[in-house]
C-alpha positions as CSV (number, residue, x, y, z in Angstrom):
1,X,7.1,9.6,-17.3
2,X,5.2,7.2,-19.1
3,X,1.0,8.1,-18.9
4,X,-1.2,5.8,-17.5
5,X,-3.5,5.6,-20.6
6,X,-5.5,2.7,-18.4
7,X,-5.9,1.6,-14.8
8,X,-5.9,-1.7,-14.6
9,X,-9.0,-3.6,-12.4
10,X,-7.4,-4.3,-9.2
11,X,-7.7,-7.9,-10.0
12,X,-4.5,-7.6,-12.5
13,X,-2.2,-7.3,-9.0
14,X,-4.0,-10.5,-7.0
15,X,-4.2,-13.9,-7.9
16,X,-7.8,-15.6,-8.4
17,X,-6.5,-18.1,-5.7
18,X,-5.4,-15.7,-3.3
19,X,-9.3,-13.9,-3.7
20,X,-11.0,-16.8,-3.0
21,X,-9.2,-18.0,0.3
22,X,-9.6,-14.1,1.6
23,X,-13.2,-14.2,0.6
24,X,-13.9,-17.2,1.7
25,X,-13.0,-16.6,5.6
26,X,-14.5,-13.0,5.7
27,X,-17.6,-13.8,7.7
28,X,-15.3,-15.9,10.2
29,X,-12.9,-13.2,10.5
30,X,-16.1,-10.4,11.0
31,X,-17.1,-12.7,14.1
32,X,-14.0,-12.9,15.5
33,X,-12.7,-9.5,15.4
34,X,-9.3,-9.8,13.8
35,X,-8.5,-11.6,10.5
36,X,-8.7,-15.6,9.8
37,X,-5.8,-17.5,10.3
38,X,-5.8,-18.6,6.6
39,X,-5.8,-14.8,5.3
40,X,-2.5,-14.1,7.8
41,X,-1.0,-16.8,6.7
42,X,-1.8,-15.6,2.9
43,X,0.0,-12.5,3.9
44,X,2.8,-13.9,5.2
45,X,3.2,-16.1,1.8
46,X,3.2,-13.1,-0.2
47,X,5.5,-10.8,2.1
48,X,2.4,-8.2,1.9
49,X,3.6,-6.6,5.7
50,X,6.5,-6.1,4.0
51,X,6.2,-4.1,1.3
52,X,7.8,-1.1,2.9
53,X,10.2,-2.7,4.7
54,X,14.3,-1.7,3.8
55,X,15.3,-4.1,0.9
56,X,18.6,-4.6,3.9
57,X,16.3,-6.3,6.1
58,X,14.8,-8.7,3.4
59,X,11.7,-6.2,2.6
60,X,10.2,-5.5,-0.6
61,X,11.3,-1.5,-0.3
62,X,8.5,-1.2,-3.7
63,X,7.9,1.4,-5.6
64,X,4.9,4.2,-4.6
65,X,2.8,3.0,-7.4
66,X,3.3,-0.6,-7.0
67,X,2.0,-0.2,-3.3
68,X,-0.5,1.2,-4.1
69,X,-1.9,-1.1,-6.9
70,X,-1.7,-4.0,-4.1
71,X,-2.6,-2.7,-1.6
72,X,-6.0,-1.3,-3.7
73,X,-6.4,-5.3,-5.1
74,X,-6.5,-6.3,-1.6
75,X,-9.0,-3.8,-0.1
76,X,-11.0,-5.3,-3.4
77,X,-10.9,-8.7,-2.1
78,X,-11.4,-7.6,1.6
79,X,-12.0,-4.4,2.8
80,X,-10.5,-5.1,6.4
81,X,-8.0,-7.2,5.5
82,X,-7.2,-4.6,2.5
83,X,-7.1,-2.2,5.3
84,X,-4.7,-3.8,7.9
85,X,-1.9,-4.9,5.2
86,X,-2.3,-1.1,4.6
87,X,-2.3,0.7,7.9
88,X,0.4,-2.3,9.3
89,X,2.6,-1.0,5.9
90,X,2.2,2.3,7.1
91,X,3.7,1.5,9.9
92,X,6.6,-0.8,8.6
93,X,7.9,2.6,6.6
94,X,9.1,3.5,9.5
95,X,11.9,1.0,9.2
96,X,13.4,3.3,6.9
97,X,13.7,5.8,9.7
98,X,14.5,3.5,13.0
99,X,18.1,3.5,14.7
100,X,19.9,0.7,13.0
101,X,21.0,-0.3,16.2
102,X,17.8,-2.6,16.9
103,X,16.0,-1.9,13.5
104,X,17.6,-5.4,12.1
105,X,16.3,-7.2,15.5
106,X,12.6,-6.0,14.7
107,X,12.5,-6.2,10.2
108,X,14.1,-9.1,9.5
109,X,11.8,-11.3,11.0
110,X,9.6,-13.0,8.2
111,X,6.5,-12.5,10.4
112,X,7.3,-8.6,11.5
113,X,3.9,-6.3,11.8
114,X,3.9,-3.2,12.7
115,X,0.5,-1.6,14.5
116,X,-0.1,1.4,16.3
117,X,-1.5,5.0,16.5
118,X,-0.1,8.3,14.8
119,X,-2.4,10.3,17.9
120,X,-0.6,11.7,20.5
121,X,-2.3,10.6,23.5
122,X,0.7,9.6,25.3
123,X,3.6,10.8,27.3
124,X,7.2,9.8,27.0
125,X,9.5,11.4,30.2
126,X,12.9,11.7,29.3
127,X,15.3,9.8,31.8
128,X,18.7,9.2,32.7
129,X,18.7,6.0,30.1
130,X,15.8,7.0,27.6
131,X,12.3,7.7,28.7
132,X,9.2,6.7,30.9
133,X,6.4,5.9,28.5
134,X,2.3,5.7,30.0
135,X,-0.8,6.6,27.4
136,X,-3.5,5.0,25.7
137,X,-3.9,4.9,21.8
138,X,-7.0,3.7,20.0
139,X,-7.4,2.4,17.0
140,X,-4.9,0.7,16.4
141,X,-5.3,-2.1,13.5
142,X,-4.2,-5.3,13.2
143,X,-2.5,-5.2,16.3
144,X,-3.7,-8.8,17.5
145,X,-1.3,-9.5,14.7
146,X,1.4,-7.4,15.3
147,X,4.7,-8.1,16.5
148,X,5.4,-4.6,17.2
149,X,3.7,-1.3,18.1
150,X,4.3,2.4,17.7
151,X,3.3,5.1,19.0
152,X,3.1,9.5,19.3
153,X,4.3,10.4,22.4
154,X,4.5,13.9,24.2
155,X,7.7,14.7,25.4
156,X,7.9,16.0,28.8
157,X,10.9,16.6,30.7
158,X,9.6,17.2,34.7
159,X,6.2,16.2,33.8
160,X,6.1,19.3,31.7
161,X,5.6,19.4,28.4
162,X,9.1,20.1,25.9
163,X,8.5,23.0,23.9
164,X,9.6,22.8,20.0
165,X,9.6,25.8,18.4
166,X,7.1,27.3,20.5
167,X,5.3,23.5,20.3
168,X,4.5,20.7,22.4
169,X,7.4,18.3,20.7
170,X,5.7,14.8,19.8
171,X,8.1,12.3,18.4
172,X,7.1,8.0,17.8
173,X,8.5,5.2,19.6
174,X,8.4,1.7,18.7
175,X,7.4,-0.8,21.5
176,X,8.0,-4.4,21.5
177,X,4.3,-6.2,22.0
178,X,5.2,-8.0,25.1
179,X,5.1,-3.9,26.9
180,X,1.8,-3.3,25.7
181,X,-1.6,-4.3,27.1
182,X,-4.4,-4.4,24.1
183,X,-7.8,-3.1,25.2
184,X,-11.3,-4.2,23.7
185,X,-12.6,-1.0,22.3
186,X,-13.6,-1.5,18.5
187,X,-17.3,-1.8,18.2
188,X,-18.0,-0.2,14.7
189,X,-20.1,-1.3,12.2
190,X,-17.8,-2.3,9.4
191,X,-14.1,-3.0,9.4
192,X,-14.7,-5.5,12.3
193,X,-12.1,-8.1,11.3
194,X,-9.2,-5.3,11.3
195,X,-9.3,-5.3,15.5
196,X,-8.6,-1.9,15.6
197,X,-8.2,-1.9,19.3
198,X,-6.7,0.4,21.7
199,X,-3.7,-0.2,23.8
200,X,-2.8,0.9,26.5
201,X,1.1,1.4,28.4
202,X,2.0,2.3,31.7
203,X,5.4,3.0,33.3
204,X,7.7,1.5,30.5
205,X,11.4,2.4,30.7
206,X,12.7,2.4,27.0
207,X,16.0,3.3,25.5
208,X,17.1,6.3,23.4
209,X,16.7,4.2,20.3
210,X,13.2,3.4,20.3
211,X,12.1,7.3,19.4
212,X,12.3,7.9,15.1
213,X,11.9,10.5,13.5
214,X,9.7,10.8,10.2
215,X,10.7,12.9,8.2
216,X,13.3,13.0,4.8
217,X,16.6,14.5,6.8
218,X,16.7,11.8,9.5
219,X,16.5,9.0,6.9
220,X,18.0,5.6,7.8
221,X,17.8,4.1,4.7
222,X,18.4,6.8,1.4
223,X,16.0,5.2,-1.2
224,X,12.9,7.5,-2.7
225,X,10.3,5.7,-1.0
226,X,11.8,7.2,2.4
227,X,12.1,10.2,1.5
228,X,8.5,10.4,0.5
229,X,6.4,13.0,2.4
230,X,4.8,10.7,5.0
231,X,1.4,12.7,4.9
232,X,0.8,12.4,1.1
233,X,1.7,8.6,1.7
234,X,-0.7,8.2,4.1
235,X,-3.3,10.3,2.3
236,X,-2.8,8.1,-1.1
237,X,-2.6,4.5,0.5
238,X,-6.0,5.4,2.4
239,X,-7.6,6.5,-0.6
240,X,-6.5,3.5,-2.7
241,X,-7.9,1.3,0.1
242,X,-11.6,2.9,-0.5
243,X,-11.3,2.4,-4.4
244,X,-10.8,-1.1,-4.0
245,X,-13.9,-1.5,-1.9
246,X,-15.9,0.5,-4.0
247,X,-15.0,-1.6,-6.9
248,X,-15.6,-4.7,-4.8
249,X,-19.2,-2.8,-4.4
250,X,-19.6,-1.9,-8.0
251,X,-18.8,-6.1,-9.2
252,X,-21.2,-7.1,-6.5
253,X,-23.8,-4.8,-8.0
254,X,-23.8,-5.7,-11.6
255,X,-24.3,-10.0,-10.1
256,X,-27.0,-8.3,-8.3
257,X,-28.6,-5.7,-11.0
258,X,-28.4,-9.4,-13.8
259,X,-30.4,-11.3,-11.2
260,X,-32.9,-8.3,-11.1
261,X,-33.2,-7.7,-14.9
262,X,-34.6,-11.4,-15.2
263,X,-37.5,-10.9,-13.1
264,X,-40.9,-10.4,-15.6
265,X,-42.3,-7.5,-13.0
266,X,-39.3,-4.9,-14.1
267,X,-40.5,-2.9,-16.9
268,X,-38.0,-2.6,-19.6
269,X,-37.2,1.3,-18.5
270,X,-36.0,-0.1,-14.8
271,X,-33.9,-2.5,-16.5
272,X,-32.4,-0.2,-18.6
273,X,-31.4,2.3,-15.5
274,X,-29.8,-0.6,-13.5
275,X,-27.5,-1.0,-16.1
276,X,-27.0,2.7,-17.3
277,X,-26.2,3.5,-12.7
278,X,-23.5,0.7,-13.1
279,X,-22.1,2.0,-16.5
280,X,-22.0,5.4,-14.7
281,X,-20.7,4.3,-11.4
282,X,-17.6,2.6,-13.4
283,X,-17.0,5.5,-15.6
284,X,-16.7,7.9,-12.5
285,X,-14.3,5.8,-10.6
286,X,-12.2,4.7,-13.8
287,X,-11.6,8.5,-14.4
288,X,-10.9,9.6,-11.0
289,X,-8.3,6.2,-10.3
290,X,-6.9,7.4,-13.8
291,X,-6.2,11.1,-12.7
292,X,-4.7,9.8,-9.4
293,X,-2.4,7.5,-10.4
294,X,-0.9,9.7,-12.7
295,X,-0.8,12.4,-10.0
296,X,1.3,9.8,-7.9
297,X,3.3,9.0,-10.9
298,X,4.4,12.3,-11.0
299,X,5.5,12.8,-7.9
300,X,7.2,9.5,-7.7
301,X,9.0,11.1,-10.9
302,X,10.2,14.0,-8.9
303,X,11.6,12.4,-5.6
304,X,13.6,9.6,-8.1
305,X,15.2,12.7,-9.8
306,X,15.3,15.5,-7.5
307,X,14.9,14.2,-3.9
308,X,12.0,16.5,-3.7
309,X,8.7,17.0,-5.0
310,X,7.4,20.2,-5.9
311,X,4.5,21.6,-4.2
312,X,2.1,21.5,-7.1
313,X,2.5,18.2,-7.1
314,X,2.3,17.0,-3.6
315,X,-0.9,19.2,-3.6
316,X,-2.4,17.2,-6.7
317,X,-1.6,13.8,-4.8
318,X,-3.4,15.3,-1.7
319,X,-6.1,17.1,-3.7
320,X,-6.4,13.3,-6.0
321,X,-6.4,11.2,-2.8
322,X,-9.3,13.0,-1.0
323,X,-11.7,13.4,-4.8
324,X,-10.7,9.2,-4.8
325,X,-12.3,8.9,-1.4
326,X,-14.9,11.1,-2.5
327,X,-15.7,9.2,-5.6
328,X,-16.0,6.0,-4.3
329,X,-18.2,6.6,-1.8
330,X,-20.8,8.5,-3.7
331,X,-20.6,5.8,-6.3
332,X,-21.4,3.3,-3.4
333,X,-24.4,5.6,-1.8
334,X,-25.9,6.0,-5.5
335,X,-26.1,2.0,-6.3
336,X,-26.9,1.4,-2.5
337,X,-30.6,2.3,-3.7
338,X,-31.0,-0.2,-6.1
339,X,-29.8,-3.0,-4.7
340,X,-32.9,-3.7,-2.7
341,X,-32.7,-5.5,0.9
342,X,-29.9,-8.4,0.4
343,X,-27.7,-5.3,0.3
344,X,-29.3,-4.5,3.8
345,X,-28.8,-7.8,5.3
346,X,-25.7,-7.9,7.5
347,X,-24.8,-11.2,6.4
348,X,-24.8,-10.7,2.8
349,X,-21.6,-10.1,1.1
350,X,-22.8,-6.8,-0.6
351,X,-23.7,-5.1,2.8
352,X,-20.3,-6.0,4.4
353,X,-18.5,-3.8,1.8
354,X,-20.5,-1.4,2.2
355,X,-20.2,-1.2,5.8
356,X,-16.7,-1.4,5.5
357,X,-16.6,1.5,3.0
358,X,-18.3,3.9,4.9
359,X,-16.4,2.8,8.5
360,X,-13.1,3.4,6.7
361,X,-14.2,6.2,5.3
362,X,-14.4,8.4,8.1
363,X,-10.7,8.4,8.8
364,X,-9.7,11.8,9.4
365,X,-6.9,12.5,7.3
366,X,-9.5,12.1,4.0
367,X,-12.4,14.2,5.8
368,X,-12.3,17.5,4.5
369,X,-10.3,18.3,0.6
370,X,-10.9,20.1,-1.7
371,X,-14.4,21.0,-3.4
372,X,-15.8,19.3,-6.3
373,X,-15.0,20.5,-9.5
């Protein structure tokens, strides 16, 4: 394995070009709830909803650490947008597990997005030809976007639950978006322009074929990326999405923090600090991305020779991923302070990030880890 003696500034895996379209339609796509036409068409250009999409339906299939390093360079040019390309990549994975008997139908569209919800707050009755979906999901971004939506469902056979193992059994369908009704429900403070939604099915008859499973042994597709633990996925694109907003936050700040040191009021100590808090901030978050990426090249190492990843180091992606999340937003909440009030102003630049940051960062899968060193 070769060491990552440097992370590279997520700028390195986005183009100056691409930065300054996103950027520039962030405030339009904040007031309108869902990103700006010109940042979905960007993502269409660059095949970023596909990046986990079977190389047999045209996808990018990448590798673990290349997903990660662009999907962090977007979340540093836009948090929501970072976010959606993200959670909608998620969710395009599951083409490596979907029945190849309509899986070709759904990826191999140019324009193929996957939303949806990974809680089970839905039922799927088993029929005669498949089973009788009805639930509501929330939260499901970028699903004003998507073409397609999944879902955890209960499985219930007589309206009673089907027991697994002494379990309720939850298993994901996909849904075409035609079957699904989207519900205004996303009033947060940051993370506005993902449209993270709720939707909402009643009564829908589906086939056999639309239930997956996720998990290595019912594989479609036999590539690593697939047989990649989906939890330590999910726990590692998350965290990278943070990074690159907290980076986003730390380049705004050191604009900022120049401005400030010109002003003839701030005594030379003040000036001093505002540039020892940024020099800090950017040696705790290079050390941390350092430790994490290695942590996922290691892994990534494992499943390309082995199939399988020890437990060591599936915890150190997990325990890296959640001190990542950590990292950036105490490096956030300790510049926050010295930024004054345009960081405070909800239509400055600085302010979205940092409402985004700290919206995102409540997802539950990076809310409790492991305790500080």
């Amino acid at each position: 394995m070769k060491t990552l003696n440097t992370v590279p500034h997520p700028s390195c895996f986005v183009t100056q070009h691409d930065v300054n379209i996103i950027r520039d339609t962030t405030a339009e796509a904040e007031q309108a709830g869902m990103l700006h036409p010109q940042q979905i068409a960007l993502i269409y250009t660059n095949k970023w909803f596909r990046l986990l999409v079977p190389e047999v339906y045209g996808g990018a299939q990448t590798t673990l650490t290349g997903l990660l390093q662009q999907q962090e360079a977007i979340s540093w040019a836009d948090g929501s947008m970072g976010w959606v390309v993200t959670l909608c990549n998620g969710a395009g994975w599951f083409g490596g597990f979907i029945s190849a008997e309509i899986a070709p139908k759904i990826f191999m569209d140019e324009r193929v997005c996957l939303a949806g919800s990974g809680a089970a707050t839905g039922t799927a009755e088993i029929t005669k030809k498949g089973y009788r979906v009805n639930g509501m999901w929330k939260y499901a971004s970028g699903i004003h976007h998507a073409t397609h939506i999944t879902a955890n469902c209960v499985i219930t056979s007589d309206g009673e639950p089907v027991l697994k193992d002494g379990a309720q059994l939850i298993l994901p369908f996909i849904f075409d978006r035609k079957d699904v009704t989207i519900v205004p429900t996303w009033k947060y403070i940051g993370m506005a322009a993902t449209g993270s939604d709720a939707f909402e099915i009643k009564n829908l008859e589906v086939t056999s074929n639309r239930q997956f499973k996720i998990e290595p042994a019912a594989a479609i597709i036999n590539a690593p990326i697939y047989l990649y633990p989906f939890h330590q996925l999910a726990e590692a694109t998350i965290a990278v999405c943070l990074s690159g907003m907290a980076i986003h936050f730390i380049d705004l700040c050191k604009g900022l923090f120049a401005e400030k040191q010109k002003q003839p009021r701030l005594l030379d100590w003040q000036k001093a600090l505002l540039t020892e808090e940024i020099d800090k901030a950017e040696t705790k978050i290079a050390r941390q991305r350092q430790v994490f990426y290695e942590a996922v090249e290691r892994s990534w190492e494992a499943i390309g020779q082995r199939n399988v990843i020890p437990d060591e180091r599936l915890k150190a992606v997990s325990d890296t991923s959640h001190m990542l999340a950590r990292v950036s937003r105490k490096v956030v909440d300790e510049l926050y302070p010295l930024c004054g009030l345009t960081a405070a102003h909800t239509g400055s630049e600085i302010n979205r990030v940092w409402r985004d940051l700290h919206t995102a960062s409540q997802h539950s899968l990076l809310t409790f880890g492991p305790a500080e060193p």
